[in-house]
KOLLUMPA-532225 format. One record per residue: residue number from 0; residue in one letter; y negated, z negated, x negated of N, C-alpha, C, O in turn. Coordinates in steps of 0.1 Angstrom, whole numbers, plus 5000, padded with zeros to 4 digits. Atoms other than C-alpha are relative to their C-alpha. Layout:
% KOLLUMPA-532225
pos, code, n.c2, n.c3, n.c1, ca.c2, ca.c3, ca.c1, c.c2, c.c3, c.c1, o.c2, o.c3, o.c1
NUM, A, Y, Z, X, Y, Z, X, Y, Z, X, Y, Z, X
...
***
This chain:
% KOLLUMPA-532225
pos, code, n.c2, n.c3, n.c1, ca.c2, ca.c3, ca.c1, c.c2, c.c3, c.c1, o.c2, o.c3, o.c1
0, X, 5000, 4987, 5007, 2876, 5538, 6888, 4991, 4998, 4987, 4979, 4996, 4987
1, X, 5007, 4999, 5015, 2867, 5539, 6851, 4991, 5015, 4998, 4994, 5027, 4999
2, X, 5004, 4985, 5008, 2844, 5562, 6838, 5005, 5008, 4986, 5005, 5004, 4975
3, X, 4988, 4997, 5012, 2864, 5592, 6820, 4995, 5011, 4999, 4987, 5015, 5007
4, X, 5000, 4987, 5000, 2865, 5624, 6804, 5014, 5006, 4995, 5020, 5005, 4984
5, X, 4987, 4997, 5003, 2896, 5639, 6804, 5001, 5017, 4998, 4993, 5024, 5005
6, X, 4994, 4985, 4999, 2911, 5677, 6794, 5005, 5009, 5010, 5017, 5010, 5009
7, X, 4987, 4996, 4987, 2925, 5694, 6823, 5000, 5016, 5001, 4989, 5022, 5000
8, X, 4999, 4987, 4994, 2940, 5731, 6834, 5002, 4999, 5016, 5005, 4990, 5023
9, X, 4996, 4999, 4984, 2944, 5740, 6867, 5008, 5011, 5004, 5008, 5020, 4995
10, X, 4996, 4985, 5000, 2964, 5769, 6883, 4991, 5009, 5009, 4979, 5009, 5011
11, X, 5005, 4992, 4994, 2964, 5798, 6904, 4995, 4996, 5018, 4985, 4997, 5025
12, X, 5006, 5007, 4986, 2970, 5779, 6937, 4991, 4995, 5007, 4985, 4988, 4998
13, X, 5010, 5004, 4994, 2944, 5768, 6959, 5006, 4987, 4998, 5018, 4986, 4999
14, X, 4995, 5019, 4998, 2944, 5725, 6957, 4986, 5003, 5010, 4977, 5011, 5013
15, X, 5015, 5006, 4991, 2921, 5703, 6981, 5003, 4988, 4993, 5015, 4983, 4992
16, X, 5004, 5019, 5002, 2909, 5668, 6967, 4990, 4997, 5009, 4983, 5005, 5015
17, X, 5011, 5009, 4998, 2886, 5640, 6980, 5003, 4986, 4991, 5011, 4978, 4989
18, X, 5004, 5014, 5012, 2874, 5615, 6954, 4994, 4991, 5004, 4984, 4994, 5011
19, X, 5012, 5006, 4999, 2858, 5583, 6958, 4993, 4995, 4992, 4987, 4984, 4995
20, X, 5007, 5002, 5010, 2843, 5586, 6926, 4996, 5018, 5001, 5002, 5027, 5007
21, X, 5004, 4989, 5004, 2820, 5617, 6911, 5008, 5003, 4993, 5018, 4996, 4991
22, X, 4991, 4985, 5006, 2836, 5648, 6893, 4990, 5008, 4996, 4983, 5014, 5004
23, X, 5007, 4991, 5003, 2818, 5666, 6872, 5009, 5012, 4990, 5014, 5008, 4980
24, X, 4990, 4996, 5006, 2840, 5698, 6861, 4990, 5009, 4988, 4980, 5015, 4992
25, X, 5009, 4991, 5006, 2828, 5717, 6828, 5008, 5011, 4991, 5011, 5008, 4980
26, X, 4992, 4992, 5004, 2846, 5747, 6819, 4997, 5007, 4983, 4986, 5010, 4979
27, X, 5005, 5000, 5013, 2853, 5754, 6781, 5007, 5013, 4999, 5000, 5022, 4995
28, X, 4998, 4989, 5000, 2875, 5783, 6782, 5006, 5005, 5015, 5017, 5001, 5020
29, X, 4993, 4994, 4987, 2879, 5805, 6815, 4992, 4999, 5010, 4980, 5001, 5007
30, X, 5009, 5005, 4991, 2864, 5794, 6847, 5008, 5000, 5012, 5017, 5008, 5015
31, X, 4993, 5007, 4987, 2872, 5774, 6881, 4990, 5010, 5010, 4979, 5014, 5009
32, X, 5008, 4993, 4986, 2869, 5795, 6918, 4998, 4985, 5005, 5005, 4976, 5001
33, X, 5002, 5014, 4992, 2856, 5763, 6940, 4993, 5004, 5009, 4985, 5013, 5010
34, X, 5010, 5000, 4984, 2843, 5757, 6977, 4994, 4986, 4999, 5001, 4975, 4995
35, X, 5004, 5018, 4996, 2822, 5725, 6982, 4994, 4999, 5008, 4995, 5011, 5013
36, X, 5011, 4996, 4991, 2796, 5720, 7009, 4991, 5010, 4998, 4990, 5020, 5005
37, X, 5010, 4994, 4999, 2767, 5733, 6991, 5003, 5013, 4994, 4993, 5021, 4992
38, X, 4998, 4989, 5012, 2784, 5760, 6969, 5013, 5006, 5000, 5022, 4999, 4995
39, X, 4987, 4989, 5005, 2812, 5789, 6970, 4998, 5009, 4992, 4989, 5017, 4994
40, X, 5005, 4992, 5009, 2817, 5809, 6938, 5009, 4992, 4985, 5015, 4982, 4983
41, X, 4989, 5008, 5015, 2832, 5805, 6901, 4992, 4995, 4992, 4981, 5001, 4992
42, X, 5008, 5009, 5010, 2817, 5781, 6875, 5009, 5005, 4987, 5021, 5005, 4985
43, X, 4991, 4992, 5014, 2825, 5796, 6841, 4994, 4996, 4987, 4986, 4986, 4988
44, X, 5006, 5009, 5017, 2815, 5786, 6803, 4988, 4999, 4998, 4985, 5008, 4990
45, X, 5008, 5004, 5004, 2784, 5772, 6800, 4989, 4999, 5014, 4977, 5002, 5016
46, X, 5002, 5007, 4994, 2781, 5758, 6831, 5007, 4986, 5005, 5013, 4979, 4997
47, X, 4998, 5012, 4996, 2788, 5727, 6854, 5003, 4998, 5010, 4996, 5006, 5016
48, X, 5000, 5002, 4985, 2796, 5718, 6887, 5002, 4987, 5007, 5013, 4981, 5005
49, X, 5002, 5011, 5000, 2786, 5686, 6905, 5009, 4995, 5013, 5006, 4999, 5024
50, X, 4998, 5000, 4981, 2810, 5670, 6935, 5002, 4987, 4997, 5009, 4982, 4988
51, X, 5005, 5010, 4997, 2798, 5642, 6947, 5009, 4995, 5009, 5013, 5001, 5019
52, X, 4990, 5009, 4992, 2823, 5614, 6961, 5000, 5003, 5014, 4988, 5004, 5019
53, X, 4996, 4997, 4987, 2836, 5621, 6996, 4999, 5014, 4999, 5008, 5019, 5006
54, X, 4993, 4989, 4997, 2833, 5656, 6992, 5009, 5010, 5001, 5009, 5018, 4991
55, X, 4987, 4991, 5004, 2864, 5677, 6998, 4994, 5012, 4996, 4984, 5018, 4998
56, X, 5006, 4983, 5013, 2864, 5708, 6975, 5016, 5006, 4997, 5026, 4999, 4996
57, X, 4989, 4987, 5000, 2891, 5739, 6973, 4996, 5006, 4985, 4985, 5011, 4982
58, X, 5001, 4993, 5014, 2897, 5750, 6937, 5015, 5007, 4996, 5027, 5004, 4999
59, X, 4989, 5000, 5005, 2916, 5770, 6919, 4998, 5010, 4982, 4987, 5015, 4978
60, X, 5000, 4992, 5014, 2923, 5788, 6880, 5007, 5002, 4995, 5017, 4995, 4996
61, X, 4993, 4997, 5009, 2936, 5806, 6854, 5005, 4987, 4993, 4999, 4978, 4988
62, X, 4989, 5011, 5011, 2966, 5786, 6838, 4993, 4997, 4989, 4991, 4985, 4985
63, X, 5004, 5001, 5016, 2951, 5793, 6805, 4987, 5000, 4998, 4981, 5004, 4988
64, X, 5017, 5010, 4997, 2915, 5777, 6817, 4998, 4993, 4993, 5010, 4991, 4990
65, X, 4998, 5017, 4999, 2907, 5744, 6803, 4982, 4995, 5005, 4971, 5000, 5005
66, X, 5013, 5009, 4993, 2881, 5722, 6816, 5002, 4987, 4991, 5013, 4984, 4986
67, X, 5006, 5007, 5000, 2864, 5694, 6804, 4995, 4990, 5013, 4985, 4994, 5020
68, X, 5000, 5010, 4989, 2864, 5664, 6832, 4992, 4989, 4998, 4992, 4981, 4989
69, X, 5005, 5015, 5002, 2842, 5638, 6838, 5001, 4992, 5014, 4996, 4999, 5023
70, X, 4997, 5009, 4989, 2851, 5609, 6866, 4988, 4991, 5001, 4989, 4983, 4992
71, X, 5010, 5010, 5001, 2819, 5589, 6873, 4995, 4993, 5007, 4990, 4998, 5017
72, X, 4998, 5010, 4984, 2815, 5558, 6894, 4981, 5008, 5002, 4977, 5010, 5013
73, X, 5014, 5002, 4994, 2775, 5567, 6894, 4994, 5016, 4989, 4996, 5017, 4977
74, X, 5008, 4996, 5004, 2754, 5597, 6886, 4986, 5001, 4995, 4979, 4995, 5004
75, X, 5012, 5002, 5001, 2719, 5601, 6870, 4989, 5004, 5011, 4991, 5012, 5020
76, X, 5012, 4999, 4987, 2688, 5601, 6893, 4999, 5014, 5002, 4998, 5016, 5014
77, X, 5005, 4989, 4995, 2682, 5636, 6892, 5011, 5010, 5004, 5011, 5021, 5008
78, X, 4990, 4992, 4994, 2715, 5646, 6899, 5002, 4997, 5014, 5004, 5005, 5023
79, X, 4994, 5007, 4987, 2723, 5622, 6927, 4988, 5007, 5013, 4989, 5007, 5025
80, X, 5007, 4998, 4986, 2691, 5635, 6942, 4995, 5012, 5003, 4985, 5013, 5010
81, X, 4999, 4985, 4996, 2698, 5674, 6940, 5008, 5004, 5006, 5020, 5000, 5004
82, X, 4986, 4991, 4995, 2716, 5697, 6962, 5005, 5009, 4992, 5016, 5014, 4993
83, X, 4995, 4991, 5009, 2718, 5716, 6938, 5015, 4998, 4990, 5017, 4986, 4985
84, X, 4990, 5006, 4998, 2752, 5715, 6929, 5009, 5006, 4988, 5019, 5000, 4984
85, X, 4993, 4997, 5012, 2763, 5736, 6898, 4983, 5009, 4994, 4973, 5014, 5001
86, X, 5012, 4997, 5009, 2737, 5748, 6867, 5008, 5000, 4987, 5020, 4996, 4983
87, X, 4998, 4993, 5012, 2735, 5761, 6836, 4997, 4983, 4992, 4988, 4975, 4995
88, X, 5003, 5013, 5008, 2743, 5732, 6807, 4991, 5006, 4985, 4990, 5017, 4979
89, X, 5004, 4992, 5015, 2723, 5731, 6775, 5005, 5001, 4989, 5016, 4995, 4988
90, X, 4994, 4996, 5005, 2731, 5742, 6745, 5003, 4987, 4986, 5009, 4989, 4975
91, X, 4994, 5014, 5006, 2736, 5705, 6729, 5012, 4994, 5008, 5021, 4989, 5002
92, X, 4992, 4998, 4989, 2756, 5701, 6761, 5017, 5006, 4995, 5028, 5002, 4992
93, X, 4986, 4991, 5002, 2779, 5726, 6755, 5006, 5002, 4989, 5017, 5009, 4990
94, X, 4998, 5003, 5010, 2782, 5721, 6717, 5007, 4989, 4997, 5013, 4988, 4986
95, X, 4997, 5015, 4998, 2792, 5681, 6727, 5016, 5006, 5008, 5026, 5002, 5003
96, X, 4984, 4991, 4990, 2824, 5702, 6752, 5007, 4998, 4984, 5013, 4988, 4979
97, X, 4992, 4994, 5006, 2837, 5720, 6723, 5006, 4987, 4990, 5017, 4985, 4987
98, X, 4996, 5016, 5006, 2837, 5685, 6704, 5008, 4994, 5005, 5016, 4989, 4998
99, X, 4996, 5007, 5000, 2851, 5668, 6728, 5013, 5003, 5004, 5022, 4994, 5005
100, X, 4988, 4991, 5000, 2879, 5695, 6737, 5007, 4996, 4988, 5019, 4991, 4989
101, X, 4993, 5000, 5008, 2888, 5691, 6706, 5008, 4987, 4993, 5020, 4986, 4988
102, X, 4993, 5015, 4999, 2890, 5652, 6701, 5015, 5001, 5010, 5027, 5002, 5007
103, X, 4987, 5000, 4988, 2912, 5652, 6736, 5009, 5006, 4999, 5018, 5000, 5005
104, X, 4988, 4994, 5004, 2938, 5676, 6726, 5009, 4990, 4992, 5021, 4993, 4991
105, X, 4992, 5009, 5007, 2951, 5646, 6706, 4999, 4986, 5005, 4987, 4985, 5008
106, X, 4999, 5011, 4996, 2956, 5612, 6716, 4990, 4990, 4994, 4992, 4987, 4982
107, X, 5009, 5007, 5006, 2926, 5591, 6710, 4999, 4984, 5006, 5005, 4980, 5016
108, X, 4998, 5007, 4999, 2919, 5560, 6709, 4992, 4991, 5012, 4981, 4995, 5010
109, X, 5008, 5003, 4985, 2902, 5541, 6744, 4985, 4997, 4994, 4976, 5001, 5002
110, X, 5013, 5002, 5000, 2869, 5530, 6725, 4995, 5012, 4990, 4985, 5012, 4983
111, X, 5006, 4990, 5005, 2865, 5562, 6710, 4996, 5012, 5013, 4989, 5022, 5012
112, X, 5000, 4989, 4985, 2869, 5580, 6749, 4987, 4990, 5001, 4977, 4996, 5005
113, X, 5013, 5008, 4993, 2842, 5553, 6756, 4990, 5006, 4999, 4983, 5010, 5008
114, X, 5012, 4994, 5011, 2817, 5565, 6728, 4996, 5012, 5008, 4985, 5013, 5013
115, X, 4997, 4990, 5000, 2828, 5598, 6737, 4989, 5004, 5016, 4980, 5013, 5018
116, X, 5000, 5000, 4987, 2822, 5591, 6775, 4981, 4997, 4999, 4974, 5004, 5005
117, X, 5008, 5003, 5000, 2790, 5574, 6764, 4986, 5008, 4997, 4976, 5007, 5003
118, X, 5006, 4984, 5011, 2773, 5605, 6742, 5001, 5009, 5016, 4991, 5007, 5023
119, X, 5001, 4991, 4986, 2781, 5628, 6776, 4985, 4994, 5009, 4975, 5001, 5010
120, X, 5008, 5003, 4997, 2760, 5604, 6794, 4988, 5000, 5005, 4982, 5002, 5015
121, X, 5014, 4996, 5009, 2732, 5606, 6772, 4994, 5014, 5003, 4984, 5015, 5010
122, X, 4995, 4989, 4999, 2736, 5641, 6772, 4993, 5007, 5015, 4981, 5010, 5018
123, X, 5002, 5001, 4985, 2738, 5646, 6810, 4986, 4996, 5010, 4982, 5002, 5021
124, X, 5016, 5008, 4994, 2702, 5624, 6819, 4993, 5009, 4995, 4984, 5010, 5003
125, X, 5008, 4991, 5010, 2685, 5649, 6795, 4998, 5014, 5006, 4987, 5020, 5006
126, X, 5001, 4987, 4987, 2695, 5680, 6819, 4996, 5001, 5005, 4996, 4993, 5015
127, X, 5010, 4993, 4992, 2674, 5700, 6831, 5011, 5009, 5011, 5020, 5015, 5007
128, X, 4995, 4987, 4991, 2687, 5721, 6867, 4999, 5012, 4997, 5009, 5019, 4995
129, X, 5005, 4984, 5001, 2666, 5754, 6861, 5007, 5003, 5013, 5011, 4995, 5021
130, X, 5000, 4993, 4991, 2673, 5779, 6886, 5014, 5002, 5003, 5024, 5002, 4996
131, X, 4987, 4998, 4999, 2698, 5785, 6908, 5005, 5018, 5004, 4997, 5027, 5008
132, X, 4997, 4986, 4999, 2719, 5818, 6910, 5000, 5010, 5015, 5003, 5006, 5026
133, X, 5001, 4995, 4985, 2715, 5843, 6937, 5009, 5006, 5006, 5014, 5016, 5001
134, X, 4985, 5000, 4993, 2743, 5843, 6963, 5012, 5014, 4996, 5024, 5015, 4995
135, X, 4995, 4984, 4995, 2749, 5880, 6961, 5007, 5002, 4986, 5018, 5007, 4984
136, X, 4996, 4997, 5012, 2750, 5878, 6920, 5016, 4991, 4998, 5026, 4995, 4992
137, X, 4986, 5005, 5001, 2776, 5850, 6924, 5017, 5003, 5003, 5028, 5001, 4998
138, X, 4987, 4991, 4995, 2797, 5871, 6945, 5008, 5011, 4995, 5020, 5015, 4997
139, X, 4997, 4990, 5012, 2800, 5896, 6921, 5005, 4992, 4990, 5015, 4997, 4985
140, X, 4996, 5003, 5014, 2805, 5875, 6892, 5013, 4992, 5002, 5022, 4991, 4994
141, X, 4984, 5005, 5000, 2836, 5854, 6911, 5011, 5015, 5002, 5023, 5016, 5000
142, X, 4985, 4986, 4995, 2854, 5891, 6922, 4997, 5007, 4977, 5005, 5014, 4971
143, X, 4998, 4996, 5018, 2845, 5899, 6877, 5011, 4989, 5002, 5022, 4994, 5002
144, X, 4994, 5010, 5009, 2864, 5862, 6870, 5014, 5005, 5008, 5023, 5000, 5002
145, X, 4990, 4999, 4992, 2894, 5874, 6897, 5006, 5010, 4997, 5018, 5010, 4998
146, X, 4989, 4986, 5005, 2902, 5910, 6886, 4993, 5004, 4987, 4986, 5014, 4987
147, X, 5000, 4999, 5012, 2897, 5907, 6849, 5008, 5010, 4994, 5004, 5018, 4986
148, X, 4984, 4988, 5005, 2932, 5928, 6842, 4990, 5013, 5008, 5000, 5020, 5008
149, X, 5001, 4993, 4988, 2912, 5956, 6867, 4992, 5011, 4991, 4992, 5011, 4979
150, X, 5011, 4989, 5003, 2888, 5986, 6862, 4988, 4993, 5002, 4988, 4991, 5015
151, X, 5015, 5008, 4991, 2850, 5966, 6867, 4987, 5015, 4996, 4989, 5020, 4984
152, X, 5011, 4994, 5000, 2820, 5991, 6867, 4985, 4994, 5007, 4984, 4982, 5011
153, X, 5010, 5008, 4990, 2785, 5985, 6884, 5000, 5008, 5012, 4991, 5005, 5020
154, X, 5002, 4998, 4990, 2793, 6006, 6909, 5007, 4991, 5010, 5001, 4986, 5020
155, X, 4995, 5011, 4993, 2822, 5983, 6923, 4989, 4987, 5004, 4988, 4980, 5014
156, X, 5005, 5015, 4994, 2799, 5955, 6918, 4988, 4999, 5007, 4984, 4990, 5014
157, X, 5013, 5000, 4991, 2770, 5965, 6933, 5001, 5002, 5012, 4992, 4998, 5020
158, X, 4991, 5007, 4987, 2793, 5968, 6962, 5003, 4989, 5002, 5003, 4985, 5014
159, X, 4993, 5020, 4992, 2805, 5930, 6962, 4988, 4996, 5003, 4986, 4990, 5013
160, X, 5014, 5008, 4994, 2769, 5921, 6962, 4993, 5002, 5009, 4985, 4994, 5014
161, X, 5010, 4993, 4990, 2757, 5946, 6986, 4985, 5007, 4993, 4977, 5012, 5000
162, X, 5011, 4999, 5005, 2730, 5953, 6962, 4997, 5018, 4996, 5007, 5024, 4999
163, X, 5001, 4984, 5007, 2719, 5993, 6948, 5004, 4994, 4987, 5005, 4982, 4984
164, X, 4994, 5005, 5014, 2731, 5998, 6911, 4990, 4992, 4992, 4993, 4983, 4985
165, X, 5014, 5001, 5007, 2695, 5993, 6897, 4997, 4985, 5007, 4993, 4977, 4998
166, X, 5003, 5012, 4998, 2688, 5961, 6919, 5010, 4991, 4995, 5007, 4980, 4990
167, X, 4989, 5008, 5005, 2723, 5948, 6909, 4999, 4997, 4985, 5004, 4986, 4981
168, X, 5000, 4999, 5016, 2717, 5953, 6872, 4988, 4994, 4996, 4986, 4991, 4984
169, X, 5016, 5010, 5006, 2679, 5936, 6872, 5007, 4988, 5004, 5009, 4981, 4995
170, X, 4998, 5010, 4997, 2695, 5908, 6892, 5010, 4992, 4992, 5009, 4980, 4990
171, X, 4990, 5007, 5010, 2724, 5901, 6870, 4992, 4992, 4990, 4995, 4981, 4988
172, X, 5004, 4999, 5017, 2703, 5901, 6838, 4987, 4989, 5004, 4981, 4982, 4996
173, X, 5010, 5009, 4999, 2678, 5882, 6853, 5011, 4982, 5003, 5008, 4971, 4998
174, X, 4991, 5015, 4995, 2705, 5851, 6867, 5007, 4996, 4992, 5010, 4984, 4992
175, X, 4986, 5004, 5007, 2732, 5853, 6838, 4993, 5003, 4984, 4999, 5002, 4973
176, X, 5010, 4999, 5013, 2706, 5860, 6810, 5008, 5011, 4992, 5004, 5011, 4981
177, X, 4996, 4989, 5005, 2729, 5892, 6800, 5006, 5012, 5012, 5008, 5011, 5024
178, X, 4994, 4987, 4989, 2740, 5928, 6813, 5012, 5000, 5007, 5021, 4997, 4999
179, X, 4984, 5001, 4994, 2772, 5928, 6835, 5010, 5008, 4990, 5022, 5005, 4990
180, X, 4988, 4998, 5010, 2791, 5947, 6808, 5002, 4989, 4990, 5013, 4984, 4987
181, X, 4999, 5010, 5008, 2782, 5924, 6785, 5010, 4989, 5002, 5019, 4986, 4994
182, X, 4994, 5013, 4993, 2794, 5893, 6807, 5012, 5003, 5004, 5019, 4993, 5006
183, X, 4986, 5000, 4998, 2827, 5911, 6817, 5004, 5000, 4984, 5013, 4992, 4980
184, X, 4991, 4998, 5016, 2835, 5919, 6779, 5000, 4983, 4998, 5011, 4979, 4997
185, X, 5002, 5010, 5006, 2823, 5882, 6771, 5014, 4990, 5006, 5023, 4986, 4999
186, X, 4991, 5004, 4993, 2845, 5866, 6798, 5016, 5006, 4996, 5024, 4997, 4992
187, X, 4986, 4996, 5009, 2878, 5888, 6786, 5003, 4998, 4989, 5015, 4998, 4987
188, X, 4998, 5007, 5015, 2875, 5877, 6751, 5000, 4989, 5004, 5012, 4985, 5002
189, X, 4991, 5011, 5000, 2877, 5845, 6762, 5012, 4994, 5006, 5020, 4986, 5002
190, X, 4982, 5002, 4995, 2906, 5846, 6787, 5008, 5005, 4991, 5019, 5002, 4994
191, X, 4993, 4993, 5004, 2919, 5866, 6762, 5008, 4987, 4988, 5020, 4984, 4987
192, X, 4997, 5007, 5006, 2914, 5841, 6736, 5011, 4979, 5004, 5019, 4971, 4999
193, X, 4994, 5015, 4998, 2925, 5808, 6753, 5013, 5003, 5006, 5021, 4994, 5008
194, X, 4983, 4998, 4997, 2961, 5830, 6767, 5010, 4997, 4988, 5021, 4992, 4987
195, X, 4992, 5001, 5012, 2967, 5836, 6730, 4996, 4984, 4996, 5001, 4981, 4985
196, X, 4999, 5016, 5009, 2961, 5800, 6721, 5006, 4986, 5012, 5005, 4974, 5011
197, X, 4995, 5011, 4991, 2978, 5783, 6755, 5015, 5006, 5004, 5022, 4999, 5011
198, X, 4987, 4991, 4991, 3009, 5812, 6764, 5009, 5001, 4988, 5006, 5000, 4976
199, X, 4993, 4986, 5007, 3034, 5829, 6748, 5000, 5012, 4996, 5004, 5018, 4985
200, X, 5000, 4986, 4996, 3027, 5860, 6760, 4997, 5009, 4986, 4988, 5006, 4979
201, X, 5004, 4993, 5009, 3028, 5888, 6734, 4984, 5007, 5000, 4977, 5009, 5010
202, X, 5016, 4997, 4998, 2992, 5902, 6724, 5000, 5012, 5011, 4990, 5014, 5018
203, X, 5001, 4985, 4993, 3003, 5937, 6743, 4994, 4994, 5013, 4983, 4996, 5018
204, X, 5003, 5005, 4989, 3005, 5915, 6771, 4988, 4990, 5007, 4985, 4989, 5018
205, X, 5014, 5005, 4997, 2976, 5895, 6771, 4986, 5012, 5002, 4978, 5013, 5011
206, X, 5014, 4988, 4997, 2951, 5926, 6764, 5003, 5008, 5015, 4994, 5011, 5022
207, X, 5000, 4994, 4984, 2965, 5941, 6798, 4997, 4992, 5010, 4991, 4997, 5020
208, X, 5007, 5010, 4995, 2958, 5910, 6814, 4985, 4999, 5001, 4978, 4996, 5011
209, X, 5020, 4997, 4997, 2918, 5914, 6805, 4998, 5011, 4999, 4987, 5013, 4996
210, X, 5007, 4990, 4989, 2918, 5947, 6817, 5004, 5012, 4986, 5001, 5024, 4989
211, X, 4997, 4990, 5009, 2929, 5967, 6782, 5014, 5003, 5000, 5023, 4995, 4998
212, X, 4990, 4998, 5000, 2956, 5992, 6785, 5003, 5004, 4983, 5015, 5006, 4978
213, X, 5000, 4992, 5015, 2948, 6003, 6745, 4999, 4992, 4994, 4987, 4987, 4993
214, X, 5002, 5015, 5006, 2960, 5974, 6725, 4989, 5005, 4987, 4981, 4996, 4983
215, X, 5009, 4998, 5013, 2940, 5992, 6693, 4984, 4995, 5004, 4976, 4988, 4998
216, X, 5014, 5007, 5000, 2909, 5989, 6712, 4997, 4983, 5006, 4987, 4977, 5005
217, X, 5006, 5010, 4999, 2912, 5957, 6724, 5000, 4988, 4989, 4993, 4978, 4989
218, X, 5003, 5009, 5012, 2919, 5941, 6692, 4987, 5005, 4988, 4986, 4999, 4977
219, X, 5011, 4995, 5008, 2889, 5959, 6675, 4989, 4991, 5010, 4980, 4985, 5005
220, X, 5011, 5006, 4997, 2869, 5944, 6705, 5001, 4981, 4999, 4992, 4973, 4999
221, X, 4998, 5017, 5002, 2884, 5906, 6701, 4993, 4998, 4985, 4985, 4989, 4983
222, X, 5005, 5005, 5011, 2878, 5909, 6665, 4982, 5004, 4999, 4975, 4996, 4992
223, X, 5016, 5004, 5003, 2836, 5922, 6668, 5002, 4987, 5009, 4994, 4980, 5003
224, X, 5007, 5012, 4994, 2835, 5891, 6690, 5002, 4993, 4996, 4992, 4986, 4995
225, X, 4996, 5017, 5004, 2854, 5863, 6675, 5002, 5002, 4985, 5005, 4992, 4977
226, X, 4997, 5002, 5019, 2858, 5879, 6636, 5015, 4999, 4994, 5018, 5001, 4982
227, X, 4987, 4997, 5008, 2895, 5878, 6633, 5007, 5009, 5015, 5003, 5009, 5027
228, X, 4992, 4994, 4987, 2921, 5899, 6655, 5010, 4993, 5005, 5016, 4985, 4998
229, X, 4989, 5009, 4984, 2944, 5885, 6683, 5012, 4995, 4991, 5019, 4985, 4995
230, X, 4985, 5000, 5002, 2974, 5886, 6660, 4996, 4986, 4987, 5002, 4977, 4983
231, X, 5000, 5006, 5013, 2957, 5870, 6632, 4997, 4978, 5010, 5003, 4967, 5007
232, X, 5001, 5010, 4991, 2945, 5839, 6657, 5015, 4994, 5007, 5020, 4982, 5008
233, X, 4986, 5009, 4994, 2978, 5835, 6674, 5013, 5003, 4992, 5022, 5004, 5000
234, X, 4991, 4997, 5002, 3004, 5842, 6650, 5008, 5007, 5001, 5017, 5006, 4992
235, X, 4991, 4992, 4995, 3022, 5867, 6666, 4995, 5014, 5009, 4984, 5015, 5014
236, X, 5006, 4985, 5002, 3022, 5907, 6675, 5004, 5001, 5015, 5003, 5011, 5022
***
């Protein structure tokens, strides 16, 4: 097994793998649901998730996901010797993604994947874990990444977590470094953005998909986030 970084979507369906090489998956637009031993829950942009050879693992995602893949005969010391098993990447990390998303969308050349593979690395040894998230917040933030199209409030979610609204809303903001509206709007602009730049789908139909029945407002809220509106990004109304 070579060490690689490859582009990949996944669907809706549940898969099962066993590798006998590492997998590190790093989500650039969207985010993977996954089971592994140490960890059930979604890994979403500007994180990581670590599975370690022989582990079987249950995933599944949005079509219009993409991931960032790394295959690697050997991990660095401080990974191989955490259970910790998904974390937040940094923000050279996740600046190196959007680079290399964008190399791999085109056919490159094998000692430029090397470089490429080699820079990750680097990269990678440099990471720090930090803290891991707390079960109840996770639970909540995989049922946000699953009913995106839906109504989300904090009262639902402070139901998935079990938590009161007020402990749910310090715990969020303390685990995800922002408020839960914040992090559902953030998350919908990006499924929103990577449908319109991976589907067909007309914009009407994409904004009902992240949860807007009022195409006016949701192209007023795509454009404060990303600076242009849906139609102007994807060509089409």
């Amino acid at each position: 097994m070579q060490n690689t970084l490859s582009l990949r979507a996944y669907t809706k369906r549940t898969d099962t793998h066993i590798h006998s090489y590492h997998q590190l998956v790093l989500p650039t637009q969207g985010a993977i649901v996954i089971e592994i031993p140490n960890f059930r829950g979604s890994v979403s942009v500007g994180e990581c998730v670590v599975i370690k050879k022989g582990q079987e693992h249950h995933f599944k995602a949005d079509e219009a996901a993409r991931f960032v893949v790394a295959d690697m005969n050997s991990l660095p010391d401080h990974l191989t010797q955490s259970e910790q098993q998904v974390f937040d990447i940094s923000a050279p990390l996740q600046s190196f993604l959007l680079f290399v998303e964008k190399q791999l969308v085109h056919q490159v050349h094998p000692d430029i994947e090397q470089t490429l593979f080699q820079l990750f690395e680097q990269l990678l040894a440099q990471q720090t874990l930090g803290h891991q998230i707390d079960p109840r917040i996770r639970r909540a933030q995989t049922y946000i990444i699953e009913h995106l199209a839906h109504s989300l409030d904090i009262t639902i979610l402070s139901q998935q977590a079990h938590l009161s609204a007020t402990q749910f809303k310090t715990l969020f903001k303390r685990d995800m470094g922002q408020s839960p509206m914040h992090y559902i709007t953030s998350l919908r602009m990006e499924k929103a953005k990577a449908l319109l730049t991976h589907s067909d789908l007309p914009v009407q139909q994409v904004a009902e998909q992240v949860g807007y029945n009022d195409l006016s407002a949701f192209s007023r809220r795509f454009r404060q986030h990303f600076g242009l509106t849906p139609s102007q990004l994807s060509g089409r109304h």
